[in-house]
matplotlib code that plots the C-alpha trace (Angstrom):
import matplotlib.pyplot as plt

x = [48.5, 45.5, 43.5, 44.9, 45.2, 41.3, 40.9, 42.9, 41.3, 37.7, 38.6, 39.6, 36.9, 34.8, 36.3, 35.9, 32.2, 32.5, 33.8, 32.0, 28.6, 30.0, 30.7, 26.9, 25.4, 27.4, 26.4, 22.6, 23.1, 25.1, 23.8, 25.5, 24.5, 23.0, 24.7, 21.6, 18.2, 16.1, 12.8, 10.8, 7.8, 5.8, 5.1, 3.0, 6.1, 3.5, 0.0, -2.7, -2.1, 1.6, 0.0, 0.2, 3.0, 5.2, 8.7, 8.2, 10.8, 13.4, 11.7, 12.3, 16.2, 17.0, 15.4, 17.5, 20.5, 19.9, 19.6, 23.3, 25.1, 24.4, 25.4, 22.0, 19.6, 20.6, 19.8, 19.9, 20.7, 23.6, 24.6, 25.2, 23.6, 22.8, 22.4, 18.6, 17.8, 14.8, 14.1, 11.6, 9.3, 6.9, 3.4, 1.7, -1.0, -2.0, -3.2, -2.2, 1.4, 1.7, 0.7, 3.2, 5.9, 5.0, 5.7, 9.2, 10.1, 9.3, 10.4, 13.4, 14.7, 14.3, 13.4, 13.0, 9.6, 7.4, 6.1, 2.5, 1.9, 0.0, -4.2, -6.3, -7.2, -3.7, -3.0, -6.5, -4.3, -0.7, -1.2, -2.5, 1.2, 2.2, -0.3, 0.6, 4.5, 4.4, 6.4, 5.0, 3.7, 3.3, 0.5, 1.2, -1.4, -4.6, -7.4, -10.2, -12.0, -12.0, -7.7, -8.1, -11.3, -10.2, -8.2, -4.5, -1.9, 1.2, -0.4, -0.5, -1.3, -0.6, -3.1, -7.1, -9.8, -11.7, -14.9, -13.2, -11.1, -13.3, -13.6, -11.5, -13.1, -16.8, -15.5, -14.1, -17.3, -19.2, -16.9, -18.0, -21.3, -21.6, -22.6, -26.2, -26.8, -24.4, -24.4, -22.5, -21.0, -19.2, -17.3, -18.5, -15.5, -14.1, -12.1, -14.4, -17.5, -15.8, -14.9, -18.8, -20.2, -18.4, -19.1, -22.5, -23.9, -20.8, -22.4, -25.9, -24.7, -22.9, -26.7, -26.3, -29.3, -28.0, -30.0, -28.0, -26.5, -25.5, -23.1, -22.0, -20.4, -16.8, -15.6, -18.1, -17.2, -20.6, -21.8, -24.8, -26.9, -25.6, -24.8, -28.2, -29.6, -27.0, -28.0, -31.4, -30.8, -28.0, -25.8, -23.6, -21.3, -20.7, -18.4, -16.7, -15.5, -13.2, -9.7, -8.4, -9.2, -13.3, -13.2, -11.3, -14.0, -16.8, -15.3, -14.2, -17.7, -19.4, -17.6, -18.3, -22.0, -22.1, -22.1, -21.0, -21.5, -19.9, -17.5, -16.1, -14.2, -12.5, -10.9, -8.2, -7.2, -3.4, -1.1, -3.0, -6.2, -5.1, -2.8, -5.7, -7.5, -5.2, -4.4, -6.9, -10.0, -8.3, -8.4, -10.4, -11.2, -10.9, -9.2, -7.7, -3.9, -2.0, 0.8, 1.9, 4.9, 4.0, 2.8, 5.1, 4.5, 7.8, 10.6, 9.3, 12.8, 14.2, 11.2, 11.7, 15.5, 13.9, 11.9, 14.5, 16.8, 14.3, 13.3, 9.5, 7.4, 4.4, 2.1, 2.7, 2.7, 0.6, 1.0, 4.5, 3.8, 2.1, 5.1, 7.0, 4.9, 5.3, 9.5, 9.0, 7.4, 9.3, 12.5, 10.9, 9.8, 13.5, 15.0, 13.0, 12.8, 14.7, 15.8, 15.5, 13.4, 9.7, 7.9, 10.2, 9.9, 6.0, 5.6, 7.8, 5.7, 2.1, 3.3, 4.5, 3.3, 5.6, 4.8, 5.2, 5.3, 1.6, 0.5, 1.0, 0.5, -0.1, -1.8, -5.3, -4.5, -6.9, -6.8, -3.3, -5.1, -3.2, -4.3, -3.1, -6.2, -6.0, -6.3, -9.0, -6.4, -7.3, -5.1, -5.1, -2.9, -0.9, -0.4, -2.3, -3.5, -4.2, -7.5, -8.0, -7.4, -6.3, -3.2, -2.2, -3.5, -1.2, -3.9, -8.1, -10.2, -11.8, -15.4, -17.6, -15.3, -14.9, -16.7, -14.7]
y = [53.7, 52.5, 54.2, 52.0, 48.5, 49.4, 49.6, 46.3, 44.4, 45.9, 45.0, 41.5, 40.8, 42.0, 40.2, 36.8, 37.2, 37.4, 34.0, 32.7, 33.9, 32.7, 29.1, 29.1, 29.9, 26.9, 24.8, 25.5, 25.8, 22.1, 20.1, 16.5, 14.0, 10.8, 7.8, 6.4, 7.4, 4.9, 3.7, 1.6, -0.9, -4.6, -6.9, -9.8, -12.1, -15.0, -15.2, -15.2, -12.1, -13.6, -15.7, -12.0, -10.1, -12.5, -12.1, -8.3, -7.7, -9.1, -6.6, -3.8, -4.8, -5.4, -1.7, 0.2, -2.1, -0.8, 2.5, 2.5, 1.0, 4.3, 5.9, 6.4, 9.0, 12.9, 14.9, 18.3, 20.1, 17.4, 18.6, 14.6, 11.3, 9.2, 5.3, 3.3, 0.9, -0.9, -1.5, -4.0, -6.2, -9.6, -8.4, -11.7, -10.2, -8.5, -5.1, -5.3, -6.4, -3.6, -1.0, -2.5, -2.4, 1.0, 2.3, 0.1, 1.9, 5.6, 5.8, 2.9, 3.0, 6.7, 5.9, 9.2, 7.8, 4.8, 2.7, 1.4, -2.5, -4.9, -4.4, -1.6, -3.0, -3.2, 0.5, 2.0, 1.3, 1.3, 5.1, 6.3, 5.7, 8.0, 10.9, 10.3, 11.1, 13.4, 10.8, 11.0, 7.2, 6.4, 3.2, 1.1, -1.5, 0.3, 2.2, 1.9, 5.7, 5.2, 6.1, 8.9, 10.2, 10.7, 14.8, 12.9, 15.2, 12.5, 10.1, 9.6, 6.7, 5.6, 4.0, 5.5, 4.4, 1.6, 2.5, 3.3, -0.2, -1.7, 1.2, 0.6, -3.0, -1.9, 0.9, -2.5, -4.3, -0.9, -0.9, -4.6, -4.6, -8.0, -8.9, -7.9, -9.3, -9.6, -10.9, -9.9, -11.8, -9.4, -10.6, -8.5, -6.7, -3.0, -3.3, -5.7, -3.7, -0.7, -1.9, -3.5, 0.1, 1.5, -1.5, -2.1, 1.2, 1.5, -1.8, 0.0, 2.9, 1.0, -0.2, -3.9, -5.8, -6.6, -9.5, -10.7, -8.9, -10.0, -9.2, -12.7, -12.9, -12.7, -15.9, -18.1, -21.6, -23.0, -21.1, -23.4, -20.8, -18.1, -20.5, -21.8, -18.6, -17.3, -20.8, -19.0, -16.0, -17.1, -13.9, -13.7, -12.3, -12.8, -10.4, -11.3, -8.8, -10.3, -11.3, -14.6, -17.0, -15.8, -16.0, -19.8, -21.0, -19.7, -20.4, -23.8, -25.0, -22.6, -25.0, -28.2, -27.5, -26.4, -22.8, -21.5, -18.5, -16.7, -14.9, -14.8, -11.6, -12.3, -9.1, -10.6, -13.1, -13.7, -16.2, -17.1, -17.4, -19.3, -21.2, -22.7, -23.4, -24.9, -23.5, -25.7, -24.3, -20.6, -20.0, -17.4, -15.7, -11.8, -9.4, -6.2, -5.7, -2.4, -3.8, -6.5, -7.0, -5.2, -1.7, 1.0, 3.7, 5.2, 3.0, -0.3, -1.6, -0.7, -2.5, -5.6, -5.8, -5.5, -8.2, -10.7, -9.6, -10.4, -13.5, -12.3, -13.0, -10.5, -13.7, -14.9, -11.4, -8.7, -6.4, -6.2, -3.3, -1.3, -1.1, -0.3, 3.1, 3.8, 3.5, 5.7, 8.4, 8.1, 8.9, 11.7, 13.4, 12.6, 14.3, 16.9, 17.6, 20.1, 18.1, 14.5, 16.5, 15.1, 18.4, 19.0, 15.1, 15.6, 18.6, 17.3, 13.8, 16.0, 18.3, 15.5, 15.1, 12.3, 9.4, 5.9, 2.6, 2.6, 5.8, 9.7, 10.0, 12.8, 13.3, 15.0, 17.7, 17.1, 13.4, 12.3, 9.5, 9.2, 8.5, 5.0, 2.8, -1.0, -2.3, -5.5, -8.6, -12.0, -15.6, -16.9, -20.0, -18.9, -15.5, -12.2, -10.5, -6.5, -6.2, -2.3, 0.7, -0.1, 1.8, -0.5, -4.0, -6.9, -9.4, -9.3, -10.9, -13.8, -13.8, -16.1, -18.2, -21.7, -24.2, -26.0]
z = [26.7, 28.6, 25.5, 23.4, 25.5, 26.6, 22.6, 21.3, 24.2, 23.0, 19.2, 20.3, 22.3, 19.5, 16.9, 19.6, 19.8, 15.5, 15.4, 18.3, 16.3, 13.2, 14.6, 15.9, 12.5, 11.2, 13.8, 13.1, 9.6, 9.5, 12.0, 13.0, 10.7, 11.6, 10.6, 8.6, 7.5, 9.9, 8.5, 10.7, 10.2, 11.2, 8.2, 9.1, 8.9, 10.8, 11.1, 8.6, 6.8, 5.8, 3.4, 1.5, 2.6, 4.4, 2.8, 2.4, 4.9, 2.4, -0.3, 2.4, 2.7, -1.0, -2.0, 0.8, -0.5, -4.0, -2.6, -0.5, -3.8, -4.9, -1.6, 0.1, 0.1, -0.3, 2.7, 1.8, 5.4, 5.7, 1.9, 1.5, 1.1, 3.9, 3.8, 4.9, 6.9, 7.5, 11.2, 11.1, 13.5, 12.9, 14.4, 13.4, 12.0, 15.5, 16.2, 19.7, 18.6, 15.6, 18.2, 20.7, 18.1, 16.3, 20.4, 20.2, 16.9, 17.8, 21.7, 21.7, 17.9, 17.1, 13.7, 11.4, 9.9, 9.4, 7.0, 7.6, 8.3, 5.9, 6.3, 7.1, 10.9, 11.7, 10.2, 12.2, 15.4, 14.1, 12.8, 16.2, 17.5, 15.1, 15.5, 19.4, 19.0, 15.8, 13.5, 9.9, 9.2, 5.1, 4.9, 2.5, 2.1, 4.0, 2.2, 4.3, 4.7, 8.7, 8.9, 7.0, 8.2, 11.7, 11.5, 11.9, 10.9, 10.8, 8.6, 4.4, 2.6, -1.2, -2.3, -2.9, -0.5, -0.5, -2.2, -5.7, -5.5, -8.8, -10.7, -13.5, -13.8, -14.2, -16.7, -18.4, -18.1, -19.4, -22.4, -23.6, -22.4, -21.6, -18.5, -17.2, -14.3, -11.0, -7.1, -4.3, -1.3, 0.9, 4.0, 7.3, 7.9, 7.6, 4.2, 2.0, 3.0, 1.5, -1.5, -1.5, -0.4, -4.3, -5.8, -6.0, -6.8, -9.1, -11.0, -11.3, -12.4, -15.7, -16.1, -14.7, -12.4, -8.9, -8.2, -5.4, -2.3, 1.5, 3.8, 5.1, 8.6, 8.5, 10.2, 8.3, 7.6, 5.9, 2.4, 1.9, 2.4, 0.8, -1.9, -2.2, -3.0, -5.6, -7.6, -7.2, -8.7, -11.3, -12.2, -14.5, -12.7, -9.0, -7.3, -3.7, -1.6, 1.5, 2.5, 1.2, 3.9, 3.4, -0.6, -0.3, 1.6, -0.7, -3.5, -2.8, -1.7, -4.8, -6.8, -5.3, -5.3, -9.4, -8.6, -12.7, -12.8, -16.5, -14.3, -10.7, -9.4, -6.5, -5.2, -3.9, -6.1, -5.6, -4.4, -0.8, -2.8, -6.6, -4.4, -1.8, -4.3, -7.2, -10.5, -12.6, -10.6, -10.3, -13.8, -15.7, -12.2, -11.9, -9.3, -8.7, -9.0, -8.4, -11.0, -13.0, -15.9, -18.6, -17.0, -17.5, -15.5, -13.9, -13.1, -13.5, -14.2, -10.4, -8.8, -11.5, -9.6, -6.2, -7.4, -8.7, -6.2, -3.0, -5.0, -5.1, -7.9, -8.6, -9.3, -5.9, -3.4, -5.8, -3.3, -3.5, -5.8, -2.8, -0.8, -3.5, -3.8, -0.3, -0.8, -3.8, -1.7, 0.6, -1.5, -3.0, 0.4, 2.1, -1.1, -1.0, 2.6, 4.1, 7.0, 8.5, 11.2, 11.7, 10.7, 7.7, 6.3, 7.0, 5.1, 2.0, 1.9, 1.7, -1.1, -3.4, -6.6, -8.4, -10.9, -9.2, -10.4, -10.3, -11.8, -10.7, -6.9, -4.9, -1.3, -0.4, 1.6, 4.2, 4.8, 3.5, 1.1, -1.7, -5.3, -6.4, -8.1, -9.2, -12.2, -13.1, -14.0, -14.5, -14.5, -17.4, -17.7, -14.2, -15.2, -14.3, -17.4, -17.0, -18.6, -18.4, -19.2, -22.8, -22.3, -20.0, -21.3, -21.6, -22.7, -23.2, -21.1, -21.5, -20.9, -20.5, -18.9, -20.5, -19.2, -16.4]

ax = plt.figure().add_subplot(projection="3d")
ax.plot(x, y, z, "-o")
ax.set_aspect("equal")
plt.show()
């Protein structure tokens, strides 16, 4: 009899320890899910970058609304989709406030992963929040060589570095052969003085003349100067590298003191800049755009909704296109992750390899700097006209520019 009890009691507790290991596997295997994906993030909602990216917050909430009218995002340990939200803060164009916030977002919010601020200073110390607490950080509108030159692990960015920012405009300017001669005016600061450091021995490798280059200080208010001696040296072409607020002023007082040359590129030549300076005067200049109507790589018809939905027009915020590649990867690597976990979602984002809005991306291995290029666009009439590659091309350009 005691055989026997000793037996049933060993086979129960047996069998107890079955389900007890069985109810741990699932555990492990199904862990709680959270209630949403959290994505966090500072936009320059004040300050002088939000001349650019002001309302991007309200791009940021209409693409995670698209994405929850569809259910969310699939997770696959959950075995179910999970819905986004955006947890976003104004940094006012600050580093010392993006760094506070980034802090905010990682220790206080628990966000699963971040999404880079506007402008490579802001990113330099935004990312370093990241790389201190292991959270994988995607930067959006930062492609200076400095972020990703520095060994970070937790950091990717969508767009190529500085350097090769004009290189699809000087293989336009190769392919007519027009211009010979150009001048460059690059504001002292981190991102136009990469974009100047591939751009002028880009230009002498197509076989044109630089007869003009300085490096102008970056809070300049008076161009005489530099002004003075472009008249000297009469390019046709005169390239300026630097944020809006820089290439307003120049260009302002270029044209008030008969500065004509047969083309200005202005690399960033949106809203802040054809705004400050008026439509009339704006015309014919060239820039750099990542997108515009007309380019169909990938979905262009889910960022058009963002668009109309958020109440954004491309003419206005170019870069709008820039974030929208950093929500695309982001997709991609939460779909293809294994888990909402950092490691996992860090892993999934550096082995992408996905067609954007803006072209195929995919992430160097070693420094996380993606592969997204701009294309050379120019207003003509109010509207930016991609000029190059052909495949691409919703209009020619116009060169030399009428006389205005």
């Amino acid at each position: 009899m005691r055989r026997g009890r000793r037996r049933l009691l060993g086979k129960a507790l047996a069998g107890c320890c079955c389900l007890l290991s069985m109810l741990v596997a699932v555990g492990q295997a199904q862990p709680t899910a959270p209630e949403t994906i959290l994505i966090g993030g500072t936009i320059a909602q004040s300050g002088p970058m939000s001349a650019e990216v002001g309302p991007f917050k309200k791009l940021m909430d209409v693409w995670a609304d698209m994405i929850n009218e569809k259910g969310g995002l699939q997770v696959k340990v959950h075995r179910k989709k999970l819905p986004v939200k955006f947890v976003v803060y104004d940094d006012a164009s600050k580093q010392e406030n993006a760094v506070k916030f980034y802090e905010r977002l990682v220790t206080v919010d628990q966000v699963h992963l971040l999404i880079g601020p506007y402008s490579s200073p802001l990113t330099f110390a935004a990312s370093t929040v990241a790389e201190k607490h292991g959270i994988p950080m995607v930067a959006a509108e930062a492609n200076s060589t400095a972020i990703f030159t520095r060994g970070f692990n937790w950091l990717v960015g969508v767009i190529d570095d500085g350097p090769k920012w004009s290189n699809h405009y000087f293989e336009l300017l190769q392919a007519e052969g027009k211009v010979k001669t150009v001048g460059f005016v690059i504001q002292d600061t981190l991102h136009a003085k990469e974009v100047g450091s591939g751009a002028v021995p880009r230009a002498r490798d197509i076989g044109l003349e630089v007869v003009f280059e300085e490096t102008v200080q970056a809070n300049i208010t008076d161009f005489t100067p530099t002004i003075t001696k472009l008249k000297t040296a009469n390019p046709d072409l005169i390239y300026v590298s630097a944020f809006p607020p820089f290439a307003i002023g120049f260009y302002k007082q270029a044209l008030e003191l008969g500065l004509n040359p047969r083309e200005y590129h202005i690399i960033h030549h949106g809203a802040a800049f054809r705004n400050a300076v008026g439509e009339a005067n704006a015309i014919y200049v060239t820039g750099e755009n990542y997108w515009m109507p007309g380019i169909n790589y990938g979905k262009p018809e889910v960022f058009e909704e963002v668009l109309k939905r958020s109440g954004i027009r491309m003419e206005d915020y170019p870069w709008a296109s820039i974030h929208m590649f950093a929500f695309e990867a982001i997709q991609a690597a939460v779909e293809q992750a294994e888990s909402l976990q950092p490691a996992a979602l860090l892993s999934a984002l550096k082995g992408l390899d996905i067609i954007t809005l803006g072209g195929r991306l995919r992430f160097d291995p070693k420094t996380g700097q993606g592969t997204l290029n701009p294309f050379p666009t120019q207003i003509q009439h109010g509207k930016y006209v991609t000029l190059w590659p052909k495949e691409i091309a919703t209009g020619s350009h116009i060169y030399p520019r009428p006389a205005q």
